[in-house]
C-alpha positions as CSV (number, residue, x, y, z in Angstrom):
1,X,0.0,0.0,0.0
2,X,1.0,3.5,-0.4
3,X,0.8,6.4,1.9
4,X,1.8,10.3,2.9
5,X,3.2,11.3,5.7
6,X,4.1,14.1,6.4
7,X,5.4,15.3,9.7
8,X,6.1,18.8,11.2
9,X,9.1,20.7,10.3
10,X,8.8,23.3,13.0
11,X,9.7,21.4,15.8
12,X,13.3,22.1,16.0
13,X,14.1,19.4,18.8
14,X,14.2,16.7,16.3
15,X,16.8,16.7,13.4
16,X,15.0,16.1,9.6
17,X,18.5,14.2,8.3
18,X,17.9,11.5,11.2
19,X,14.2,11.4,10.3
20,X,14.8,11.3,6.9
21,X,17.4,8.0,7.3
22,X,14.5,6.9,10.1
23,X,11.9,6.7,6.9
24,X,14.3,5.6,4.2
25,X,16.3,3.1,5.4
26,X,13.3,0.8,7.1
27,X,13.1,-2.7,6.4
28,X,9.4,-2.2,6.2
29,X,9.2,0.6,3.5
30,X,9.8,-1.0,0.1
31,X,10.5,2.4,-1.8
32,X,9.4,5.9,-0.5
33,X,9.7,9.0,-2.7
34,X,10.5,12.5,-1.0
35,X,10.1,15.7,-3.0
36,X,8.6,18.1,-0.9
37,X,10.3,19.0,2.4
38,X,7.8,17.7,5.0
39,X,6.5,15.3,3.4
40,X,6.8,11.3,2.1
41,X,5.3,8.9,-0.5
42,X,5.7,5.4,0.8
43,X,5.1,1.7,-0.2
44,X,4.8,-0.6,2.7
45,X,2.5,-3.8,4.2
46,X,2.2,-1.7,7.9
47,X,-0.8,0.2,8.3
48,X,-0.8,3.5,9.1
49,X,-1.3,3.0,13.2
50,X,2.1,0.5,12.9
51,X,4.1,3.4,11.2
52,X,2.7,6.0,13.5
53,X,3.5,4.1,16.5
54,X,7.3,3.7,14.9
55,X,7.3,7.4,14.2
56,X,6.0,7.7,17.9
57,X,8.7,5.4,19.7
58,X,11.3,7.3,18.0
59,X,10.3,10.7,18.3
60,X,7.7,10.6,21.0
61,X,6.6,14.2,20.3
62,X,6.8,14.9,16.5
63,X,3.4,16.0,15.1
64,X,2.5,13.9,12.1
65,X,0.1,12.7,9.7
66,X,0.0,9.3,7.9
67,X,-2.8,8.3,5.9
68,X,-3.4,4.9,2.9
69,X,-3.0,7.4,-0.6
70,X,-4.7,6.3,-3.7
71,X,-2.1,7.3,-6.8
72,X,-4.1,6.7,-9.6
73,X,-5.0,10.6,-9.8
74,X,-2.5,13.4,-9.2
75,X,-1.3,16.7,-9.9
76,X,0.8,19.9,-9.2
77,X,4.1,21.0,-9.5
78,X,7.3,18.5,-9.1
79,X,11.0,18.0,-10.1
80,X,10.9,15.3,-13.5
81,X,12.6,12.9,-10.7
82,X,8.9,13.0,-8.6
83,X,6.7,12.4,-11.9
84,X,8.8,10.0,-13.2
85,X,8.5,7.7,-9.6
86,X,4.8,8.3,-9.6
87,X,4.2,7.3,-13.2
88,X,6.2,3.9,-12.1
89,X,3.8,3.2,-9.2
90,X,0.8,3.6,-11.2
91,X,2.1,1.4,-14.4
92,X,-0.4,-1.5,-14.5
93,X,1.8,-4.1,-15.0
94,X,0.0,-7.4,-16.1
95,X,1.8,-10.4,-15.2
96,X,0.6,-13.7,-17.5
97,X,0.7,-17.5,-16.9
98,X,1.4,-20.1,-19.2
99,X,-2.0,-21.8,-20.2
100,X,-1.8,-25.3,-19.0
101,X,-1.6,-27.6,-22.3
102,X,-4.4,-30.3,-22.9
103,X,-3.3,-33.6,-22.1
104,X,-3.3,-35.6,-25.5
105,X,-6.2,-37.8,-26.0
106,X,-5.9,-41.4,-25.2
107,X,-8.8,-43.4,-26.8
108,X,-7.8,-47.1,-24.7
109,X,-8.6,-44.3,-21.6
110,X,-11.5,-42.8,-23.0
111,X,-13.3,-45.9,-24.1
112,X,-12.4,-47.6,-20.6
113,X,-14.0,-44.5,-18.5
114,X,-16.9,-44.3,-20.8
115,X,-17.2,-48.1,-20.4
116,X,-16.9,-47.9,-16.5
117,X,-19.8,-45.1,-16.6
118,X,-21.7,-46.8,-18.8
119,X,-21.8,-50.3,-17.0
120,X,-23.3,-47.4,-14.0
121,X,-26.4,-46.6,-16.2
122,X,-29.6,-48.2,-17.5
123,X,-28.9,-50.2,-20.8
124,X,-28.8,-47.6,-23.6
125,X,-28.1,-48.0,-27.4
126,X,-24.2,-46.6,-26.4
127,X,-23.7,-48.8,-23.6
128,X,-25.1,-51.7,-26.0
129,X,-22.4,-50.8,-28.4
130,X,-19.6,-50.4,-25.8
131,X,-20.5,-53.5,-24.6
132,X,-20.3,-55.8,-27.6
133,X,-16.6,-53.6,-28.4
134,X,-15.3,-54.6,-24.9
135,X,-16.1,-57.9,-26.1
């Protein structure tokens, strides 16, 4: 999932380059994006409470806001670098799977299952004249 945060710049007791290597070195955020001073793009599995409560155990006072960002539909004013990681998170990528091939047809099997469903079933013209092949 992808979401913003974006935390408060004012508060001088906390130093941004430590927050900064706080957010982008994580083993939980799988790629992050960071344009605008206050503020972050990232791709993670936590939910917003887990990384607010990681924000909050490291800088207990830090005013912040992290919220689950839908990127299908932007806009503004960025660097080429910024557009160019949003248009990669919002590629549809289709992945495909080889379609399984059709086992070739065996008519000994065929003719033995059709016999074994017939020999199940009230006589029938078919299972007449599977009977007298089987013989």
């Amino acid at each position: 999932m992808n979401y913003i945060i974006i935390f408060d710049t004012t508060q001088l007791q906390y130093n941004i380059n430590d927050i900064h290597r706080f957010i982008t070195t994580s083993s939980k955020i799988s790629d992050w994006c960071h344009y605008l001073s206050s503020m972050y793009i990232v791709t993670t599995d936590m939910t917003a409470k887990e990384m607010s409560d990681s924000f909050v155990s490291n800088y207990p006072s830090l005013r912040h806001f992290i919220t689950r960002v839908d990127l299908s539909d932007y806009n503004g004013i960025l660097n080429n670098n910024a557009w160019n990681w949003l248009k990669r998170k919002t590629q549809i990528v289709f992945g495909t799977k080889p379609v399984p091939q059709p086992r070739p047809l065996n008519f000994d099997d065929l003719l033995k299952r059709t016999i074994a469903f017939s020999d199940n079933r009230p006589e029938s013209p078919i299972s007449s004249l599977l009977k007298s092949i089987r013989k």
